[in-house]
C-alpha positions in Angstrom: 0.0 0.0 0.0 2.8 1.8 0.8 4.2 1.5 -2.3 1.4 2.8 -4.4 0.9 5.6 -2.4 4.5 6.8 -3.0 4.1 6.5 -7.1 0.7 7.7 -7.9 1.2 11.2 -8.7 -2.2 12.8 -7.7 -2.9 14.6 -4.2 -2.6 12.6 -1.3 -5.0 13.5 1.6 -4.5 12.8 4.6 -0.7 12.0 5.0 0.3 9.1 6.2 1.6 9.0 9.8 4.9 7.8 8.5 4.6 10.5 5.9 3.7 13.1 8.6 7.2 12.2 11.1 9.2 12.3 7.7 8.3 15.4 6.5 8.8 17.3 10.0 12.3 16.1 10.0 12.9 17.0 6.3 11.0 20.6 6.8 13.1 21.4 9.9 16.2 20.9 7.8 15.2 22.7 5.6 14.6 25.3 7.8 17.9 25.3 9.2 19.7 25.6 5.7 17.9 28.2 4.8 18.4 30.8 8.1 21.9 29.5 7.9 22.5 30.4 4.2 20.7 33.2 4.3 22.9 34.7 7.2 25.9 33.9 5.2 25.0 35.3 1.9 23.6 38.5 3.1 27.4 38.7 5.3 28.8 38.1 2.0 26.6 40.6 -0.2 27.4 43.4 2.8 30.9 42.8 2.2 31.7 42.8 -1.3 29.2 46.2 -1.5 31.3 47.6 1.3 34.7 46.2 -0.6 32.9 48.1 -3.8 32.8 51.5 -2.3 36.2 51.7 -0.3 38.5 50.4 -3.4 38.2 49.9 -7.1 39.8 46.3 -6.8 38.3 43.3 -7.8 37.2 40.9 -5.6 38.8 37.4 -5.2 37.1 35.0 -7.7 36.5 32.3 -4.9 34.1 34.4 -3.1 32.8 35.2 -5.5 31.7 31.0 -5.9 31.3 30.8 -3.0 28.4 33.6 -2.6 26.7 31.6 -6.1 27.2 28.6 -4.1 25.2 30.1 -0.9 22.5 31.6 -3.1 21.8 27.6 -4.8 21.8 26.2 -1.1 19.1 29.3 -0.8 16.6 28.0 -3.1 17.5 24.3 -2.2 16.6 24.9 1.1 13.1 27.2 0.2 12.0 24.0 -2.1 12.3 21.5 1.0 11.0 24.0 3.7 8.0 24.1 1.5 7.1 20.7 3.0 6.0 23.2 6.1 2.8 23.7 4.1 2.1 19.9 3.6 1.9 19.4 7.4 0.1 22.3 7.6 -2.8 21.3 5.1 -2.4 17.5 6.0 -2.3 17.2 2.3 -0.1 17.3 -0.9 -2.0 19.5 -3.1 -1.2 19.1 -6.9 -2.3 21.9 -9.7 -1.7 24.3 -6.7 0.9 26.8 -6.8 3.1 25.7 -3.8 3.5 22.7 -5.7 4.3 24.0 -9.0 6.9 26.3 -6.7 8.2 23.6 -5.1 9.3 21.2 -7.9 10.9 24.2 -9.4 12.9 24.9 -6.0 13.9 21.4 -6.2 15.5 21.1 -9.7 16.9 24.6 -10.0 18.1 24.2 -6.3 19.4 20.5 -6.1 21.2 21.5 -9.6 22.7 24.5 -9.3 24.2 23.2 -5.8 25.9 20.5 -7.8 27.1 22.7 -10.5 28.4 25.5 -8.4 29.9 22.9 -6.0 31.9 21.5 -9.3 33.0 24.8 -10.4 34.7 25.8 -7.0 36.3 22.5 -7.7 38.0 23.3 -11.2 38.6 26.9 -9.7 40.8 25.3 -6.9 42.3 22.7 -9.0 43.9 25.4 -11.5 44.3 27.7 -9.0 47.1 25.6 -7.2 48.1 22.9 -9.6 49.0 25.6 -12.7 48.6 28.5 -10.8 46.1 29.8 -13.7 42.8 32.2 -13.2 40.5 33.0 -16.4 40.3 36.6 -16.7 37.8 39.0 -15.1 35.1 39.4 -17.8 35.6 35.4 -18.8 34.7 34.6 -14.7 31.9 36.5 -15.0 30.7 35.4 -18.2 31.2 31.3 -16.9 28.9 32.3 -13.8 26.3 34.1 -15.8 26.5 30.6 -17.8 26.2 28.1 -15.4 23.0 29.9 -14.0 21.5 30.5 -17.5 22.4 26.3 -18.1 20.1 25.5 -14.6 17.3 27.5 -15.3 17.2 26.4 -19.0 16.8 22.8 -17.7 13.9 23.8 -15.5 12.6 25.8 -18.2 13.0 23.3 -21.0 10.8 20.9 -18.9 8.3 23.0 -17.9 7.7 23.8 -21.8 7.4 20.5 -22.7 4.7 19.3 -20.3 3.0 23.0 -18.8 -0.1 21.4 -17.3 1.7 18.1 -15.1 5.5 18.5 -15.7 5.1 19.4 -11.5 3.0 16.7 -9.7 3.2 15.1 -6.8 6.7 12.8 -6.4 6.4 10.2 -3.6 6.8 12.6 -0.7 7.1 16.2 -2.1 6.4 17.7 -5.3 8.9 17.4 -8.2 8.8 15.7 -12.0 5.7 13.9 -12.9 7.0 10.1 -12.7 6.0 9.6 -16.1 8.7 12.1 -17.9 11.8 9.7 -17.3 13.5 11.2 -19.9 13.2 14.9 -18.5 13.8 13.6 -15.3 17.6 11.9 -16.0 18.9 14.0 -18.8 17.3 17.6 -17.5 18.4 16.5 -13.5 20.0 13.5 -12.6 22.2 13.1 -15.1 24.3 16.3 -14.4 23.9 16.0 -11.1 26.0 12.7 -11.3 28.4 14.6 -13.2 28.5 16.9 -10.8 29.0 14.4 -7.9 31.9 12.2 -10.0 33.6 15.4 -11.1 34.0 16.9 -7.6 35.3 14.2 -6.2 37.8 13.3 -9.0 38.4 16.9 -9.1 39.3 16.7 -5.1 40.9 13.6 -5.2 43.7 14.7 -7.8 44.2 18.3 -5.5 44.6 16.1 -2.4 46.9 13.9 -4.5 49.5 16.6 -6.1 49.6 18.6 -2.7 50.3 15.5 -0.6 53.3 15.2 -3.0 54.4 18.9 -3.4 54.7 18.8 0.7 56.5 15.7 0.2 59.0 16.7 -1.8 59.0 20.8 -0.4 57.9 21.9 -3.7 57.0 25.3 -2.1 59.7 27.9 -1.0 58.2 29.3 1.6 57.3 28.3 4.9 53.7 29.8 5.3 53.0 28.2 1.7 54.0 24.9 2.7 52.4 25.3 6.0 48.9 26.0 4.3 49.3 23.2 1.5 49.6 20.6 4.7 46.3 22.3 5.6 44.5 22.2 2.2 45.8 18.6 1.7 43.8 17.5 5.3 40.5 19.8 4.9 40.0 19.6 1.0 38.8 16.0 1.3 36.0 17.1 3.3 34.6 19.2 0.6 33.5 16.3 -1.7 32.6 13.9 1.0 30.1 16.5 2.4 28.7 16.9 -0.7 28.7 12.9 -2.1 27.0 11.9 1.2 24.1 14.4 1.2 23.0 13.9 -2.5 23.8 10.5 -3.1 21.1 8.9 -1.4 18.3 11.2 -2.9 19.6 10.5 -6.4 19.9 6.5 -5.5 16.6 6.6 -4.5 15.2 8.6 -7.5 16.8 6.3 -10.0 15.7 3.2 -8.2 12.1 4.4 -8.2 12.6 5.3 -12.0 14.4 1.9 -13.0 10.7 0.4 -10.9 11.8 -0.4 -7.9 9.7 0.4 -5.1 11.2 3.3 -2.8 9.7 3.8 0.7 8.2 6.9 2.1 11.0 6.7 5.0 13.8 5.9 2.7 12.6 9.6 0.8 12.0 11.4 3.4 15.6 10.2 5.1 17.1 11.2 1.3 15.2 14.4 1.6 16.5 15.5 4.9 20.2 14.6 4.2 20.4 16.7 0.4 18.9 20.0 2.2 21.1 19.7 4.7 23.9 20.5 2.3 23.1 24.2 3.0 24.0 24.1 6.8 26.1 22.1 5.9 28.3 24.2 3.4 28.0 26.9 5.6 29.6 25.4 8.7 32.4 23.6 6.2 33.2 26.5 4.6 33.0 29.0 8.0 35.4 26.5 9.8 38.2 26.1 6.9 38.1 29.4 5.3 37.3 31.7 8.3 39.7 34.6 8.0 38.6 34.6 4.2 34.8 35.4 4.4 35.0 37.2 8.0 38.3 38.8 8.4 38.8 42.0 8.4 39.5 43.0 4.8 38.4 40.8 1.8 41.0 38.9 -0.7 42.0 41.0 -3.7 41.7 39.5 -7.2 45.1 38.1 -7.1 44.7 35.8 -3.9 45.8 32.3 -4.7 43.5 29.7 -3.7 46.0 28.4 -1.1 45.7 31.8 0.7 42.4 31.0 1.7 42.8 28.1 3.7 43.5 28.3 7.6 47.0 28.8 8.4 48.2 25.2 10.7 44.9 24.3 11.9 45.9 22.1 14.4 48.1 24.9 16.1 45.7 28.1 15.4 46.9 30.2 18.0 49.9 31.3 19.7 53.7 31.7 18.8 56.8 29.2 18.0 60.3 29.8 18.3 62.3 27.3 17.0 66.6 27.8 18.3 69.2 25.5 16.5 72.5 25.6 17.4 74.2 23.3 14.8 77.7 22.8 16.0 76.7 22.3 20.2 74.4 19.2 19.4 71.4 20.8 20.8 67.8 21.7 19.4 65.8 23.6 21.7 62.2 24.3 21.1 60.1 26.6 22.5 56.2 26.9 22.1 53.2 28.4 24.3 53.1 25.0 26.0 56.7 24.7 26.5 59.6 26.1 28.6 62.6 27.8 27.3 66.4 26.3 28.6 69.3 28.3 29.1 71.8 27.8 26.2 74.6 29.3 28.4 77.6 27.9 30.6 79.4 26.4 27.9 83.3 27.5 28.5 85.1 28.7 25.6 82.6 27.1 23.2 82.4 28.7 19.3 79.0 27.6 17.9 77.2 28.2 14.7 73.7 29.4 15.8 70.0 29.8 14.2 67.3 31.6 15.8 64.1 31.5 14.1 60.6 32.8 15.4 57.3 32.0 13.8 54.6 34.1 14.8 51.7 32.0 13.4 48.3 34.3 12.8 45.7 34.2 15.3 42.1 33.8 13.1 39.1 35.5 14.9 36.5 37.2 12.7 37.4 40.6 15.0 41.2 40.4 14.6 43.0 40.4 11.5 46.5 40.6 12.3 48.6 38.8 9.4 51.1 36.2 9.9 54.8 37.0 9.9 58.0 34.9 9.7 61.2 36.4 11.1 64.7 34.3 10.9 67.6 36.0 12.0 70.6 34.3 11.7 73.6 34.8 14.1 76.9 33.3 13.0 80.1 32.8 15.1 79.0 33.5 18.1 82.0 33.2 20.8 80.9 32.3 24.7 83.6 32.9 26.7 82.5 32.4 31.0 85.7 33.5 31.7 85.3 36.9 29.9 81.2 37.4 31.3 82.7 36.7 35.0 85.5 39.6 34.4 83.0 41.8 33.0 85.0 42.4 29.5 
């Protein structure tokens, strides 16, 4: 009965009780990705209108995705909040216009996620494997296109079939069951691309920086420092993504290939792909903090590796690091350490190296930059004999 209930595409009044705890879950989700976007891409649209008036510089292309990105989790999140109403009414009402709203939600939404999640993707991976970014006009032109691409498929579909392309699907609204074909090749079938390319895409960066730290491909210490941190966060990029639209799309293709998909198993699928809103928030809040709430935004030039957290694992705080290469001895000092007395030594010549790393401190208030000083002191003579004389 189950079953029958989930493929007829006609209203469905009263829900189901199972039906009813399903769709709570999924709507407060929903809920929760959309304050949370929202938050974020108004903090985002404040900023680059403030960066706007105080400089004529372009912004950095990654926020730039990443605000596209926020605005897709937006109406990702509207399309499954919509569910609100179905509890409300006790019903899913087709030929209405919260249906009709709600199936749109859902494909330009669930799409444009995928799409936008790719391109940040390719934008990293040339970024810090060729060190390349397309110019101004060209980025500009590639986002107006990726938008133009989502809304063509929702439009394309809802040309073909104007009176049922929208109907009730299983637990929410979305494609009539009967368009297969609109429902793989204008949906599904880029959002697999989507979901294969990101974590190929991922998998290579994680690959070639792994090596590059390997073999200290970078010359400088804070660029090493943040490829260690890129190579352990940028894994979780794809794996967020993977694990909250996979099962939706499994699901989907299963009911369309006529196997017989559950009310629960849908509304479990539905809950995990809108939480991919909260979701990239709290991801992309966490790893690139200092980018999108420190103190002054990333000019056009910022490389890619610039907007990772500098040594996440050691955040705060200072390191001095004291070699002295010809007395045997390597003294470290950190904010959990003690420092030792490298004096005593009689008549001792010693090649020493003093270097300090001051690593940055990342709080959305503070923007102080991190610095690395070495000094270097050479032939440095300790003579007790001469400090107890007072020569």
């Amino acid at each position: 009965m189950d079953a029958d209930l989930v493929s007829l595409p006609g209203t469905l009044s009263p829900l189901p009780p199972i039906l009813q705890r399903g769709l709570i879950a999924v709507s407060f989700f929903g809920f929760l990705s959309f304050l949370t976007s929202v938050a974020l891409f108004l903090r985002l649209a404040y900023r680059l209108v403030t960066w706007k008036r105080k400089t004529q510089a372009r912004v950095n292309q990654f926020i730039i995705l990443i605000f596209n990105l926020v605005f897709a989790d937006i109406q990702q999140s509207v399309a499954f909040l919509l569910n609100a109403q179905w509890l409300r009414e006790n019903a899913i009402s087709v030929h209405t216009p919260i249906c009709r709203a709600q199936g749109w939600f859902v494909s330009t939404g669930d799409l444009a996620s995928g799409v936008f999640t790719l391109a940040i993707a390719v934008h990293s991976f040339t970024d810090i494997v060729w060190d390349y970014r397309i110019g101004h006009k060209c980025f500009l032109a590639t986002i107006a296109a990726l938008w133009a691409f989502v809304y063509a498929c929702a439009i394309i579909g809802v040309a073909l079939h104007p009176d049922d392309f929208y109907v009730r699907a299983g637990a929410w609204c979305w494609i009539n069951h009967k368009y297969t074909n609109e429902r793989l090749w204008l949906h599904y079938f880029w959002v697999i691309i989507s979901e294969f390319g990101t974590v190929i895409v991922y998998t290579l960066i994680f690959l070639i920086l792994r090596r590059r730290v390997k073999e200290s491909f970078y010359t400088t210490s804070n660029t090493q420092i943040r490829a260690q941190s890129a190579a352990k966060l940028i894994i979780a990029y794809p794996v967020v993504y993977v694990v909250c639209t996979l099962p939706l799309v499994i699901a989907r293709l299963a009911g369309m290939a006529g196997a017989d998909v559950s009310f629960v198993e849908l509304c479990v699928a539905g809950a995990m792909i809108t939480s991919n809103g909260w979701l990239d928030v709290l991801l992309y809040t966490l790893t690139r903090r200092a980018l999108l709430f420190g103190p002054d935004m990333t000019g056009e030039h910022g490389r890619a590796l610039d907007t990772f957290r500098l040594r996440p694992d050691q955040a705060y705080g200072t390191t001095t690091t004291i070699e002295a290469s010809n007395l045997g001895r390597r003294l470290r000092h950190s904010r959990h350490g003690s420092t030792e007395e490298l004096f005593g030594l009689a008549g001792v010549k010693a090649e020493t190296t003093v270097q300090v790393r001051i690593d940055a401190i990342e709080l959305d208030s503070i923007g102080h930059h991190s610095t690395d000083l070495d000094l270097k002191l050479s032939r440095v003579s300790l003579d007790s004999r001469s400090q107890k004389s007072g020569k």
